[in-house]
C-alpha positions in Angstrom: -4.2 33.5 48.0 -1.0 33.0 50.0 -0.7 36.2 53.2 3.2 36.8 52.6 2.5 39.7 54.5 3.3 37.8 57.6 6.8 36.7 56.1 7.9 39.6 54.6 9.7 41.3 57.5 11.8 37.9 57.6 12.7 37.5 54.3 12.4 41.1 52.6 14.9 42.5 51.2 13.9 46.0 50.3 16.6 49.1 50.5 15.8 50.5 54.3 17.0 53.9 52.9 13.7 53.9 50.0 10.8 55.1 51.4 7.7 52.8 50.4 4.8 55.3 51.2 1.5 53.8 52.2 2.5 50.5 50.4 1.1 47.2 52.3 -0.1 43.9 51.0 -3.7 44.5 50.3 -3.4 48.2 49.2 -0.8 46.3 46.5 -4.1 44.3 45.6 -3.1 41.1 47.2 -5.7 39.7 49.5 -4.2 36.7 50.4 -5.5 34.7 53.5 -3.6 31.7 53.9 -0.5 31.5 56.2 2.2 29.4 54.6 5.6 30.4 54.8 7.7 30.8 51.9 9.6 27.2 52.1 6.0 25.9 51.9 5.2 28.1 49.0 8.1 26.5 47.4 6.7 22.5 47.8 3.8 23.7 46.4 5.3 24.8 43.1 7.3 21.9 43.2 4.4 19.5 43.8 3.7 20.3 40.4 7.0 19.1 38.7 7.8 16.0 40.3 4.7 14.1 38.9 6.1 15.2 35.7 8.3 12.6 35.2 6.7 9.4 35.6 3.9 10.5 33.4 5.8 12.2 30.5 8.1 8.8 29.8 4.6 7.0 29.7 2.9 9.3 27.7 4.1 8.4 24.3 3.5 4.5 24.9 -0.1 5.6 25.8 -0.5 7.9 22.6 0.9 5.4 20.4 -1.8 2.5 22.0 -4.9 4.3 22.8 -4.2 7.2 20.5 -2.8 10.6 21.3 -6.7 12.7 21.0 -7.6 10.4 23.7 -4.6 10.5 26.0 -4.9 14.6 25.9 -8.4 14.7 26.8 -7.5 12.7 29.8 -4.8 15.0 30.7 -7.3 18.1 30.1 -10.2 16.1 32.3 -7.4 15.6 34.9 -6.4 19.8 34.6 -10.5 20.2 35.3 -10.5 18.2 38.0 -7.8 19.6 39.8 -8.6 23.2 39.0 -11.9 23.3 39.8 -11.1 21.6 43.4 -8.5 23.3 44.2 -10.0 26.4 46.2 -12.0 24.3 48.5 -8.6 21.6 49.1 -6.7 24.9 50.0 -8.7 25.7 52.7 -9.5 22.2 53.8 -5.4 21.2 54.1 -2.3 22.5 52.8 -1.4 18.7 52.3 -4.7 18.2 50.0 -3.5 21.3 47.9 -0.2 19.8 47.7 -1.7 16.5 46.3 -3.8 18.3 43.9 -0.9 20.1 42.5 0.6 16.9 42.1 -2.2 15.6 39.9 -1.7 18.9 37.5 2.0 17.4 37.0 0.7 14.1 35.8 -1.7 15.6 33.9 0.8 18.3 32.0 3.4 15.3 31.9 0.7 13.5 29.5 0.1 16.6 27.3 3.8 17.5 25.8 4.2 13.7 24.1 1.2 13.5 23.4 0.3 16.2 21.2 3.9 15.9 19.5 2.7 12.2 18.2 -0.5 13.8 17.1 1.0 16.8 15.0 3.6 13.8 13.7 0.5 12.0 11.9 -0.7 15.3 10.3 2.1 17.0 9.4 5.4 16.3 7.1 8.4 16.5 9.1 9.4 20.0 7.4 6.4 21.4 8.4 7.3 20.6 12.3 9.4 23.1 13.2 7.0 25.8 12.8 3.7 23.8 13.9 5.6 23.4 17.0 6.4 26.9 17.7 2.3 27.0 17.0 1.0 24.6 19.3 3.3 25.5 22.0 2.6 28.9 21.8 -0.7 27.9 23.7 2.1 28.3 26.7 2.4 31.9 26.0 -0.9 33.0 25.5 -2.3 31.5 28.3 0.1 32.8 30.5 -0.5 36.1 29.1 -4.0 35.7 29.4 -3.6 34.5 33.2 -1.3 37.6 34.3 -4.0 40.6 33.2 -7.5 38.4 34.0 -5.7 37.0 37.2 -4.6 40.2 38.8 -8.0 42.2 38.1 -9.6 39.0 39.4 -7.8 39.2 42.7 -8.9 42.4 43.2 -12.5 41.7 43.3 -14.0 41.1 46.8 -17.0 38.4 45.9 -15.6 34.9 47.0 -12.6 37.0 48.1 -11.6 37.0 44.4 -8.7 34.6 44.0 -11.0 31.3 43.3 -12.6 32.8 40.6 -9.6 32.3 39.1 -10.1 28.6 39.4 -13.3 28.5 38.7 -13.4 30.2 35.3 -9.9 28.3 34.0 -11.9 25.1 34.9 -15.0 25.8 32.6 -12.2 27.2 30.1 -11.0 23.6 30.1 -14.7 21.9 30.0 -15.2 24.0 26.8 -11.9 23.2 25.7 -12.4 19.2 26.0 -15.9 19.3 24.2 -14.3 21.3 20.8 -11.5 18.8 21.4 -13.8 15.7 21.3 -15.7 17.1 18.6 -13.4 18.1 16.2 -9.8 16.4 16.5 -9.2 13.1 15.5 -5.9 10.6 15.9 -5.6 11.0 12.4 -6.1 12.3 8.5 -8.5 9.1 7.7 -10.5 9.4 11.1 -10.9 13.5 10.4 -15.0 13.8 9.1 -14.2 17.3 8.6 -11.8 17.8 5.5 -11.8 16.7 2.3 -10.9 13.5 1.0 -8.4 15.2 -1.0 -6.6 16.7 1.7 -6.9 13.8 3.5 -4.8 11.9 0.4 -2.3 14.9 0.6 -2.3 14.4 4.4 -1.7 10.6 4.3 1.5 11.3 1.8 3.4 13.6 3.6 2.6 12.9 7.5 4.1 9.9 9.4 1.9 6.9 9.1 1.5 5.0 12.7 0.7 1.1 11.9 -1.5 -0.3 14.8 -0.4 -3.6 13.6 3.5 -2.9 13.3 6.0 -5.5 15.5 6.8 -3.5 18.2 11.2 -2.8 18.7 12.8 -3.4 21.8 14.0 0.1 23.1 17.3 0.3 23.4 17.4 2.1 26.9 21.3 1.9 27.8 22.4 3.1 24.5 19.8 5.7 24.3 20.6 6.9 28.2 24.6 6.8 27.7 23.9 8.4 24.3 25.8 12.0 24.2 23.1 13.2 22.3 20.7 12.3 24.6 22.4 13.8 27.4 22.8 17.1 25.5 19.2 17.0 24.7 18.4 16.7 28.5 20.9 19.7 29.4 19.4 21.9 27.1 15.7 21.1 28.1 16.8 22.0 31.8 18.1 24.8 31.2 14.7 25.6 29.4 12.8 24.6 32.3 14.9 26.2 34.6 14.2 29.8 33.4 10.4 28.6 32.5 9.8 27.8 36.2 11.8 30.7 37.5 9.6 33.1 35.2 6.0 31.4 35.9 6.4 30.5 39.3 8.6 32.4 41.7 9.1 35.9 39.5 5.9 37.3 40.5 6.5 36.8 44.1 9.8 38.6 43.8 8.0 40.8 42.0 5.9 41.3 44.7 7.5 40.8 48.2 10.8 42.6 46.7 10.2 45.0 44.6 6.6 45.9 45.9 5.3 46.2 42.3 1.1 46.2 42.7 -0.4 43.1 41.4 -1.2 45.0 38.5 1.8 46.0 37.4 2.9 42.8 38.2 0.6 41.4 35.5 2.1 43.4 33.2 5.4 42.9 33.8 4.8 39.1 33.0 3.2 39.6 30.0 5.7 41.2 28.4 7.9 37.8 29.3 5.5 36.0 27.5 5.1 38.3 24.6 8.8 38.5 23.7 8.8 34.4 23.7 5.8 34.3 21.4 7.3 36.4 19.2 10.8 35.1 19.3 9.7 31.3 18.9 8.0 31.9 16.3 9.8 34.4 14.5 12.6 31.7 14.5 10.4 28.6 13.6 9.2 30.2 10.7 12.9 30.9 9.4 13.8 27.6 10.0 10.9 26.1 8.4 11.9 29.0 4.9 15.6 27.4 4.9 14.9 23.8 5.5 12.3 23.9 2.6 15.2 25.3 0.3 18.1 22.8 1.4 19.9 25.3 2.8 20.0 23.8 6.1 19.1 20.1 7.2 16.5 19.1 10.1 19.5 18.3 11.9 21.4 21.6 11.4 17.9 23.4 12.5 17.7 21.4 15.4 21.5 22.3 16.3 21.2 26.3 15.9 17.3 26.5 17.5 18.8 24.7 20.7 22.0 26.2 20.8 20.5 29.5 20.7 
């Protein structure tokens, strides 16, 4: 997509003494055609995270009032949009790109609270643990899935290869948001797809949401001086920290550093991915064995999973 060809004898920083053969930017597999500089690489990645914000502290009041199924199809009709656009805003105006990667922000801002309100009204708070390693895991595979489909993608030379990318995560996401419409529902008693025994079961052990409950006032200056809070935030940082660093700026190091084809580069991102998948869930699941047999609390779980 991006030419860093026409940066890289500014900001490379490959040994002079190493001899890199025949190695150039298109015989790598990168066909990129746009001329934006690494700084403005760098806004567009950001774009993306500062639209966060705004929309992940207003996600919950949404899912909680119009119901979380409803509040992630928005978000996923929102990721659509913005995919699907995107090739044809990128060669339009940088700005327009910029704007578009704004809206995938707001839309991934409404996702995360969202789908934790929906798995809290199907599933007992033991249970949580590992069907948040599960759901989350959709992070992993999709990212592994993206780094082998997008780099043989980029190498083909019909619609000069990197917006097929777009095109085909776009009708991903249309498929995705007509099973999702189909089958999910807010909760157990809306479900016309299990039993009414399991919805009985369900109802017991899940967190029941009262559409008619008084709402609380939320205590915002307690909760935001709160220690807890704070160390909740640090820890999530750091999380995003290396998540960023890994999906967004390690394959162009990757690639304008070490000179890796985009290929191997693929590959070398996958296995990131992998290792989390296996590591998340590895742990969830342990957690999940000793919380169900008192030998630690929620709390204690909590404690160790973040620490570590």
């Amino acid at each position: 997509m991006v030419n860093s060809t026409a940066y890289l004898s500014e900001n490379s920083h490959a040994n002079g003494s190493k001899c890199l053969g025949e190695a150039t930017h298109e015989s790598l597999g990168y066909r990129g055609t746009f001329l934006w500089d690494p700084r403005m690489q760098a806004w567009l990645f950001t774009a993306t995270y500062i639209t966060i914000l705004p929309t992940i502290l207003s996600s919950g009041y949404l899912a909680d009032r119009y119901g979380p199924k409803y509040v992630c199809l928005f978000a996923l009709l929102l990721f659509v949009f913005s995919t699907i656009t995107a090739p044809e805003l990128a060669k339009w105006h940088y700005g327009a790109l910029m704007a578009d990667r704004s809206l995938i922000g707001m839309a991934e801002g409404f996702t995360y609270p969202a789908i934790a309100s929906l798995a809290s009204r199907w599933f007992s708070p033991l249970e949580r643990t590992l069907v948040a390693a599960i759901y989350t895991s959709g992070s992993q595979f999709g990212n592994i899935f993206a780094s082998f489909v997008s780099s043989g993608l980029c190498r083909v030379s019909f619609l000069s290869g990197w917006p097929l990318l777009y095109y085909l995560y776009a009708v991903i996401g249309i498929i995705t948001a007509i099973i999702w419409i189909t089958f999910v529902s807010n909760t157990p008693e809306q479900c016309r797809f299990i039993s009414e025994k399991e919805k009985k079961y369900l109802e017991s052990v899940a967190e029941r949401k009262d559409a008619n409950k008084t709402n609380l006032r939320v205590p915002w200056r307690q909760m935001l001086t709160s220690l807890v809070t704070l160390s909740i935030v640090f820890c999530h940082f750091a999380l995003q920290f290396q998540a960023v660093i890994f999906q967004s700026f390690l394959p162009t190091y990757f690639h304008e550093v070490l000179y890796l084809d985009i290929g191997t580069n693929g590959v070398f991102i996958a296995i990131i991915y992998a290792a989390q998948f296996i590591a998340k869930n590895s742990w969830a699941l342990i957690a999940g064995k000793l919380k169900e047999t008192n030998v630690i609390s929620m709390t204690t779980s909590c404690k160790i999973l973040e620490s570590m």
